[in-house]
N, C-alpha and C positions, 0 to 999 in steps of 0.2 A: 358668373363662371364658377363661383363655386360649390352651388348646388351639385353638379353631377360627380364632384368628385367627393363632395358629403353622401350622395346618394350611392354608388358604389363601393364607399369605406360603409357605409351600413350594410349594403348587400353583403359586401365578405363577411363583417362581423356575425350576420345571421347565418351566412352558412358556414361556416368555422363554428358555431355553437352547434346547430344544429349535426354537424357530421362527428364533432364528442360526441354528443349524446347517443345520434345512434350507433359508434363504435363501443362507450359503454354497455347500451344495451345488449348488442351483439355480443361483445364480453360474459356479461352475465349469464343470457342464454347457453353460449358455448359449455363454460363451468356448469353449468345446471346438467346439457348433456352429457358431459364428464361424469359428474357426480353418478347418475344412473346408469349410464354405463360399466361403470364400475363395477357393482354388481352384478352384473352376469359375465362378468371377462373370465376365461375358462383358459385361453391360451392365445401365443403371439410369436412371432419369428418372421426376421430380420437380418438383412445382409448388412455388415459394418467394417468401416474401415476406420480406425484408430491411432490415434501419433499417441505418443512419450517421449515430452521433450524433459531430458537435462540439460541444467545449466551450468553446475559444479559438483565439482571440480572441473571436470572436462563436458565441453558442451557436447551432446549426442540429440540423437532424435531417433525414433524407433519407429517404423509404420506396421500396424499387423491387422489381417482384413479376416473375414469368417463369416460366420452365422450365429447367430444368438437365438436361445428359446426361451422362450416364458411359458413356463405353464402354472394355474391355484386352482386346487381340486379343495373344496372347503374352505379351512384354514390353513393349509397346507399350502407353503409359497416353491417350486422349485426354480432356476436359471443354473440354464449351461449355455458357455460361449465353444463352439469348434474354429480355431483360429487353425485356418489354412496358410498363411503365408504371412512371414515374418522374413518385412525389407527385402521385399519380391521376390525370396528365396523360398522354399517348400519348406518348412519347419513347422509341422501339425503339434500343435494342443489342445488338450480340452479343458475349462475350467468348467465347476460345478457347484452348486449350493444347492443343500435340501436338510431341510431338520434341523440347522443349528449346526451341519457340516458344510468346509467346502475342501473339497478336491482339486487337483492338479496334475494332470497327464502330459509328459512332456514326449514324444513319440521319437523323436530325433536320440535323446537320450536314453529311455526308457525309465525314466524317474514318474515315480508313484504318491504324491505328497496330501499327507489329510491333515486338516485342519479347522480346530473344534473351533467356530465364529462363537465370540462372547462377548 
């Protein structure tokens, strides 16, 4: 009787090795197409929705949804986020990076804010 149940502890054994293996391989390959793709990535955009949670002093939580863009022309990296709505209320901004700057458009206020990333 206890041949089938040594016969089916090796069966799992063999395929619980075997499905690592081909999940590592599958890993590998993926990263490989990463890696080449990389190189010709030109641009990208994206609908997103965002929390910011605090915890202290007073707990809050913030949900704000938009579009984000990616674009790299050469070595040249730019993103800008268009944040439509903040805690499902209409409150437009735009954030930005390009050059070693990022910007800050706040629409609701009319604040203007630049800021040299270092």
């Amino acid at each position: 009787m206890q041949k089938p149940k040594e016969l089916i502890s090796c069966l799992l054994l063999v395929l619980a090795t075997s499905t690592t293996a081909l999940a590592a391989d599958d890993t590998a390959r993926v990263l490989r197409e990463l890696d080449s793709a990389a190189g010709k990535f030109k641009n990208a955009t994206a609908d997103f929705v965002w929390q910011t949670v605090q915890t202290e002093p007073v707990p809050d939580t913030e949900t704000q949804s938009g579009t984000i863009y990616f674009k790299r022309s050469g070595d040249a990296f730019q993103v800008s986020a268009h944040i439509r709505l903040t805690n499902q209320k209409e409150r437009p901004k735009v954030l930005s990076y390009s050059d070693g700057t990022a910007t800050l458009y706040e629409a609701f206020t009319g604040d203007f804010r630049v800021y040299k990333a270092g």
